[in-house]
VOGU-3710 file (C-alpha; in Angstrom, 3 decimals, decimal comma):
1> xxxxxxxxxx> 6,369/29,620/29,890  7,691/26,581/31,891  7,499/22,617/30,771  5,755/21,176/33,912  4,850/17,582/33,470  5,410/15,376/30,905  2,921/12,066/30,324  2,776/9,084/27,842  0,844/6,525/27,014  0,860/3,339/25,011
11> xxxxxxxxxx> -2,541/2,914/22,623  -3,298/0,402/20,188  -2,507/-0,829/17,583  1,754/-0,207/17,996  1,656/3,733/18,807  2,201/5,606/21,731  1,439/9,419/22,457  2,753/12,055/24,145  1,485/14,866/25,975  3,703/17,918/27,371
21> xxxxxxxxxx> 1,711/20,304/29,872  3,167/23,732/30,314  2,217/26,475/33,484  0,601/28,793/31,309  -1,971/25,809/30,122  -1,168/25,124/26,643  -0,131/21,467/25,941  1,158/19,854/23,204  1,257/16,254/21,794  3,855/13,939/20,211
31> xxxxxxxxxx> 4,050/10,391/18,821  7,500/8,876/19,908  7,692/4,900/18,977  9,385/2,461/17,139  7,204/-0,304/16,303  7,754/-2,741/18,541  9,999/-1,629/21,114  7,538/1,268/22,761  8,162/0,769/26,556  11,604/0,992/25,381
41> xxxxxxxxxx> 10,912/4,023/24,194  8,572/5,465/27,030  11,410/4,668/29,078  13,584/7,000/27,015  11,544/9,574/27,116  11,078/9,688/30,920  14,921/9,667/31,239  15,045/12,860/28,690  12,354/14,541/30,971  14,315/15,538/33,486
51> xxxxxxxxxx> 16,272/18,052/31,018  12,799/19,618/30,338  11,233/19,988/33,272  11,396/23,900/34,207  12,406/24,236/30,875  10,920/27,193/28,731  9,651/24,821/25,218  10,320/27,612/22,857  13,877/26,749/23,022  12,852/24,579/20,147
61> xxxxxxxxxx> 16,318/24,084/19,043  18,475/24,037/22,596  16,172/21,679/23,787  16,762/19,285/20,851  20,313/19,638/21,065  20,645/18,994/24,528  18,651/15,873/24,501  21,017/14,992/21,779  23,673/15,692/22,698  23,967/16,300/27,032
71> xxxxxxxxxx> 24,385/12,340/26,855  27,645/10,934/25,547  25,780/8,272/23,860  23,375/9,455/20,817  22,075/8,663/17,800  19,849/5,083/17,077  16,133/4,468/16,944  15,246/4,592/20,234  16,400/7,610/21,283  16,053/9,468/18,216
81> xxxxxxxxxx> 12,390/7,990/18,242  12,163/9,178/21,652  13,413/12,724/20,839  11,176/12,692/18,081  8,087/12,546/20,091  9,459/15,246/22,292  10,218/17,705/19,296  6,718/17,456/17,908  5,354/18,234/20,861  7,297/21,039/21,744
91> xxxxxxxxxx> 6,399/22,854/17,712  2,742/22,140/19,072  2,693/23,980/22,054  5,107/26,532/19,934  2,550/27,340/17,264  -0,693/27,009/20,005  1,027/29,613/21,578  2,044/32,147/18,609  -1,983/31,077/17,133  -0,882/29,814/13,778
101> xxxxxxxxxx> -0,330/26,231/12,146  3,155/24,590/12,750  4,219/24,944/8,726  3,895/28,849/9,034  6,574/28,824/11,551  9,094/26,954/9,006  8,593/29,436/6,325  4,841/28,960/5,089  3,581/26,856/2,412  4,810/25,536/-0,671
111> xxxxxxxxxx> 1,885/23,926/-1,774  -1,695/23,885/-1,720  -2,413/20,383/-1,165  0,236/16,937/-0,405  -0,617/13,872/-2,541  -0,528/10,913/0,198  -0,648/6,775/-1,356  -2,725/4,111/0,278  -1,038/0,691/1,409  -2,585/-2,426/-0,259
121> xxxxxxxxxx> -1,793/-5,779/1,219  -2,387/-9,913/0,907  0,172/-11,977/-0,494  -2,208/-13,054/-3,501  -2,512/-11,064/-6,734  -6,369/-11,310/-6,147  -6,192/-9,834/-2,975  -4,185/-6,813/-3,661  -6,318/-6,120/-7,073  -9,306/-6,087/-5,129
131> xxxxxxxxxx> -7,667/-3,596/-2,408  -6,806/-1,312/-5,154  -10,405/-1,235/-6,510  -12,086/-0,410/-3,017  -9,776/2,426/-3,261  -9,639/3,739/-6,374  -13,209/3,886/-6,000  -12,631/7,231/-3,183  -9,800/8,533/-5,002  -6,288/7,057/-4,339
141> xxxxxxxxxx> -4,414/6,598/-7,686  -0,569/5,726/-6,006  -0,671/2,582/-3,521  2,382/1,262/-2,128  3,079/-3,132/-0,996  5,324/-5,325/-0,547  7,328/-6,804/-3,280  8,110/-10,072/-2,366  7,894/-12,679/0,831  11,054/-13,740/2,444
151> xxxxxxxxxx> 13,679/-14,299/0,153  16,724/-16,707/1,128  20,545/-15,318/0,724  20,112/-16,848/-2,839  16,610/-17,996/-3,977  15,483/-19,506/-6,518  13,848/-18,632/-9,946  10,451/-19,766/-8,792  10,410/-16,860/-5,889  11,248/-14,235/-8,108
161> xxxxxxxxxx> 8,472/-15,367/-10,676  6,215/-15,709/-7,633  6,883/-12,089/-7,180  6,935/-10,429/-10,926  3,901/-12,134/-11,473  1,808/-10,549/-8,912  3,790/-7,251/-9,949  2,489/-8,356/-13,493  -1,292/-9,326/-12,876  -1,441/-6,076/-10,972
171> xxxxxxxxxx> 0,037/-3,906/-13,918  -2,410/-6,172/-16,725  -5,204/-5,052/-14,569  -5,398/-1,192/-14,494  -2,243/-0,787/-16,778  -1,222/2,660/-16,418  -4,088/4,402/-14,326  -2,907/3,441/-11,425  0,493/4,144/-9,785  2,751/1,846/-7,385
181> xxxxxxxxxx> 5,780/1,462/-5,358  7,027/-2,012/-3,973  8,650/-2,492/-0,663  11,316/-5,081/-0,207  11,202/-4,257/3,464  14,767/-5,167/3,902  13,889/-8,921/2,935  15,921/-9,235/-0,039  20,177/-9,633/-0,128  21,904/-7,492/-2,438
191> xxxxxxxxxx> 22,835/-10,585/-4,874  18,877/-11,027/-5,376  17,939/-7,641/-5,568  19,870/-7,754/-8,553  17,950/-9,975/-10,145  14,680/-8,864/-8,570  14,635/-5,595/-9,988  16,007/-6,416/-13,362  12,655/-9,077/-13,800  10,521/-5,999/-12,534
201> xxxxxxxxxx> 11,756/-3,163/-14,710  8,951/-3,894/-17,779  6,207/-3,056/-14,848  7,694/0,708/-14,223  6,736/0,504/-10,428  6,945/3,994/-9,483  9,345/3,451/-6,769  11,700/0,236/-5,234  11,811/0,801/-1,489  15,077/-0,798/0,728
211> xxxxxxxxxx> 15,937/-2,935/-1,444  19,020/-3,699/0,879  18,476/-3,157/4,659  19,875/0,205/5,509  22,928/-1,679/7,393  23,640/-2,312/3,867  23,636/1,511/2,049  26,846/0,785/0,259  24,462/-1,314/-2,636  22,313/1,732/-3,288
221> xxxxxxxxxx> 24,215/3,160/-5,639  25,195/-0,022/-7,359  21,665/-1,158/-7,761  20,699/2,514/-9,023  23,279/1,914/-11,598  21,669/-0,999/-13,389  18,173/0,424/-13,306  16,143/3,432/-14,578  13,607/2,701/-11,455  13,938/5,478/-8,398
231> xxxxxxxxxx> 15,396/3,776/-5,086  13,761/5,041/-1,945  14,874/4,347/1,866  15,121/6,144/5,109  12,829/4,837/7,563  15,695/3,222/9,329  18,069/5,718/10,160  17,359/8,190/12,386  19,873/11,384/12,345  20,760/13,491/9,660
241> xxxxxxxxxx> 24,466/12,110/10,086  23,235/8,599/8,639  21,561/10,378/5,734  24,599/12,559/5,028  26,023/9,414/4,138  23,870/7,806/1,605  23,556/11,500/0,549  26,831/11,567/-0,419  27,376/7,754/-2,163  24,484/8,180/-4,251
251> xxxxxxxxxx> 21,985/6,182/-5,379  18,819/6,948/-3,283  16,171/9,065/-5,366  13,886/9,235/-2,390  14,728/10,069/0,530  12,175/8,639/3,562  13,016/9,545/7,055  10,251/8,832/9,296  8,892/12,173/11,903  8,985/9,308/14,515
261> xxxxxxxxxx> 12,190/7,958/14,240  14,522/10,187/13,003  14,266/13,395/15,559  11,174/14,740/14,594  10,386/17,938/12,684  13,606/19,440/13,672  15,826/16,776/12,526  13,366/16,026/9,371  13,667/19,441/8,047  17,134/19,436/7,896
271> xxxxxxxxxx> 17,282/16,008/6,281  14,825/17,445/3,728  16,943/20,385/3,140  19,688/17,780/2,777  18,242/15,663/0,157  16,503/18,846/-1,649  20,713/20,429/-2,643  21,186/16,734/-3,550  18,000/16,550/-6,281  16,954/13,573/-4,194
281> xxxxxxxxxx> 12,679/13,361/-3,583  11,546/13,693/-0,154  8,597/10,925/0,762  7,881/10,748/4,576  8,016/7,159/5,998  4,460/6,717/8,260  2,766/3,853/8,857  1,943/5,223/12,485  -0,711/7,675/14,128  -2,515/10,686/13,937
291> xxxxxxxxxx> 0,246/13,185/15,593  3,178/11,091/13,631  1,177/11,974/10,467  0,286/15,489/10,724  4,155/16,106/11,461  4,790/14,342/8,301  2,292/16,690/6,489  3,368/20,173/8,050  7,674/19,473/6,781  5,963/17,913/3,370
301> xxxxxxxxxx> 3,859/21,512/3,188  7,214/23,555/3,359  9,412/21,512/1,643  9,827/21,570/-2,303  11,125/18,458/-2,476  8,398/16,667/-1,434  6,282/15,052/-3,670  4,061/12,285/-1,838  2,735/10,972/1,864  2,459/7,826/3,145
311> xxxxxxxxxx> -0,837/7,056/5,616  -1,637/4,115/7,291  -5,586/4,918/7,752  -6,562/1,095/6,485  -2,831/-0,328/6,728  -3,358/-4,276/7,570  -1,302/-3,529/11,170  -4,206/-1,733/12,535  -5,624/-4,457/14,605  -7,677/-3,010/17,403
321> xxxxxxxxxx> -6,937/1,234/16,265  -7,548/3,397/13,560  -5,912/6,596/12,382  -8,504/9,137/13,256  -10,067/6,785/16,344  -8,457/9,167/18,759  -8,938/11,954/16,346  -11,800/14,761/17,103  -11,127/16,870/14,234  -11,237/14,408/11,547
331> xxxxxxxxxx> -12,546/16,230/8,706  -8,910/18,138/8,862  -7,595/14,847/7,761  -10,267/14,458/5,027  -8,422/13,020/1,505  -9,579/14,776/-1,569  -9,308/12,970/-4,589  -5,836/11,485/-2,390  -4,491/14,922/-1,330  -4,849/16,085/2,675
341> xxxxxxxxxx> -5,348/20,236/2,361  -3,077/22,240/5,166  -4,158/22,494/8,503  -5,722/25,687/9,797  -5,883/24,752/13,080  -2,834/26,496/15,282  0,212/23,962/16,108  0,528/21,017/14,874  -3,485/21,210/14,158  -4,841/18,076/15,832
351> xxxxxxxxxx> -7,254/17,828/18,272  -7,060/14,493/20,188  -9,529/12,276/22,715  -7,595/12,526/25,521  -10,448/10,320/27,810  -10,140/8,069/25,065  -6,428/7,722/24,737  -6,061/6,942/28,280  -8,892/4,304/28,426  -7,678/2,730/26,078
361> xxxxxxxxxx> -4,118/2,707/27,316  -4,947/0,529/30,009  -5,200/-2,595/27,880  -2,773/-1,720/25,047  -0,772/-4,586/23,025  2,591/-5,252/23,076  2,907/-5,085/19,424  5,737/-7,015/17,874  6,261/-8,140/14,423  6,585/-11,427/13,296
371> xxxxxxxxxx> 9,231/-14,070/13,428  10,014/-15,711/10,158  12,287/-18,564/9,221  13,350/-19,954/6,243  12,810/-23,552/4,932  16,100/-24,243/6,724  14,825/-22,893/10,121  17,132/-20,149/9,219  15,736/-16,485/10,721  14,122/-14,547/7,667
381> xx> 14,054/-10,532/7,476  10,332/-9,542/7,701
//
């Protein structure tokens, strides 16, 4: 089997999909983005192409390591986005070909079902609670949002209380039958994280995710050492190298590399393999698409470590696209009680609406997220 052509296109809301056609027929599909900078991207993948054309894609692994690695310069989010896209699409046409599901060919199941959370979002306490009832209502009990707004270099005492007491109404409201992690997004400075997750430790949230920016790893394991609440990151680096070294410092109990971002399945399974002889919790960053999802599920089906999903099907950035829109197998992705079964379908199990994805391609956002300032005028991390 030879790769023959290889064809993107941008979609709303913020994805773009992949699709590698092969000369014995079988195709397969990928998701490489990174929110924001997609024709960046698209233009990285069309550069890698040339090392695939003629290629045969069952070279899973030489592939991945000459797209790595055949250019001098490597590593960052757009090319490891872009390789990402490129590797899932390659274990598609891999287990179309062989006629089973993509997590049989990394060793078979683990589990018989992966838990996934629900995002909840509005900056009011009233907002969020009433978000959490709509889904509690079809069966999500773990929801994930952010923790705070923009917080200055040092803030004041009325921002943090702004933030614990939405943390606090939210808690007061379905006390323990309900579970949460909170997102600082990379909006909060070491010197008030500090402080920020001291005032939140009486609300047990089940996880605190970058509480630093990832530019800023070395405070991981000092914030883990004044706190008995799991740190999570990941979703912004993009190699196992950059997680070998937060790995090693300590600190992070989760581990979050997105299937996008950080090299795809290949990449990802080593990373969980990584954080697994660590004792560090695997949680798959995806706030993206259908194919960027069901890569996250096959690695979370084979690896132990694993112990919960994010999915963006309702996330607030999906102006103008929906998870399964594009989806013609949706009752695959059907949530039980919050769990998503395996796949049974062969590679990577989803069946897409390719007339679909192309019309509406033609009129497809430029996605970009939004500029904040400070009171000062200063910029502010979103």
């Amino acid at each position: 089997m030879k790769i023959t052509k290889i064809s993107t296109w941008r979609v709303p809301p913020r994805w773009m999909f992949l699709k590698i056609e092969t000369d014995e027929g079988i195709v397969g599909w990928g998701e490489p983005v990174l929110e924001g900078k997609a024709r960046t991207v698209e233009a990285a993948v069309h550069e890698l192409s040339e090392y695939l054309i003629g290629q045969d894609p069952a070279r899973i692994n030489d592939l991945w390591q000459v797209m790595y690695r055949a250019g001098f310069y490597r590593g960052g989010g757009i090319l490891m986005s872009a390789i990402a896209g490129i590797d899932q699409a390659l274990w598609d046409i891999k287990g179309k070909a062989l006629g089973v599901p993509v997590y049989q060919l990394l060793g078979g199941l683990v589990r018989d079902k992966v838990k996934t959370y629900s995002w909840v979002g509005g900056d009011r306490p009233a907002d969020i609670i009433r978000d959490i009832k709509e889904r509690v209502a079809v069966g999500f009990d773990t929801f994930k949002m952010n923790g705070c707004e923009e917080l200055a270099v040092i803030d004041s005492s009325r921002a943090i209380d702004t933030a614990v007491n939405k943390v606090a109404e939210i808690r007061e409201a379905f006390g323990n039958t309900i579970e949460f992690g909170l997102d600082f997004h990379g909006r909060v400075t070491a010197p008030m994280a500090k402080v920020l997750i001291k005032e939140l430790e009486p609300y047990r949230p089940l996880f605190i995710e970058e509480p630093v920016l990832a530019e800023q790893a070395e405070h991981y394991p000092r914030l883990a050492a004044q706190t008995h609440i799991p740190i999570a990151a990941g979703e912004r680096m993009f190699s196992r190298f950059e997680f070998k070294n937060v790995l090693a410092a300590g600190g992070l109990a989760i581990l979050q590399p997105d299937l996008s971002h950080a090299g795809g399945i290949t990449e990802c399974m080593k990373i969980a393999a990584m954080a697994e002889s660590y004792d560090v919790a695997l949680a798959p960053h995806c706030p993206l698409g259908p194919i960027a999802l069901a890569s996250c599920l096959h690695v979370d089906f084979v690896s132990w470590n694993a112990f919960i999903q994010e999915q963006s099907m309702g996330i607030h950035y999906n102006k103008g696209g929906e998870v399964l829109d594009y989806v013609l197998n949706k009752e695959d992705f059907a949530l039980e009680s919050g769990h998503i079964k395996p796949f049974t379908k062969p590679g990577l199990g989803v069946e897409l609406n390719e007339e679909l994805i192309i019309e509406r391609s033609k009129n497809a956002p430029d996605w970009r997220n939004p500029l904040w300032r400070h009171a000062d005028g200063s910029v502010a991390e979103w």
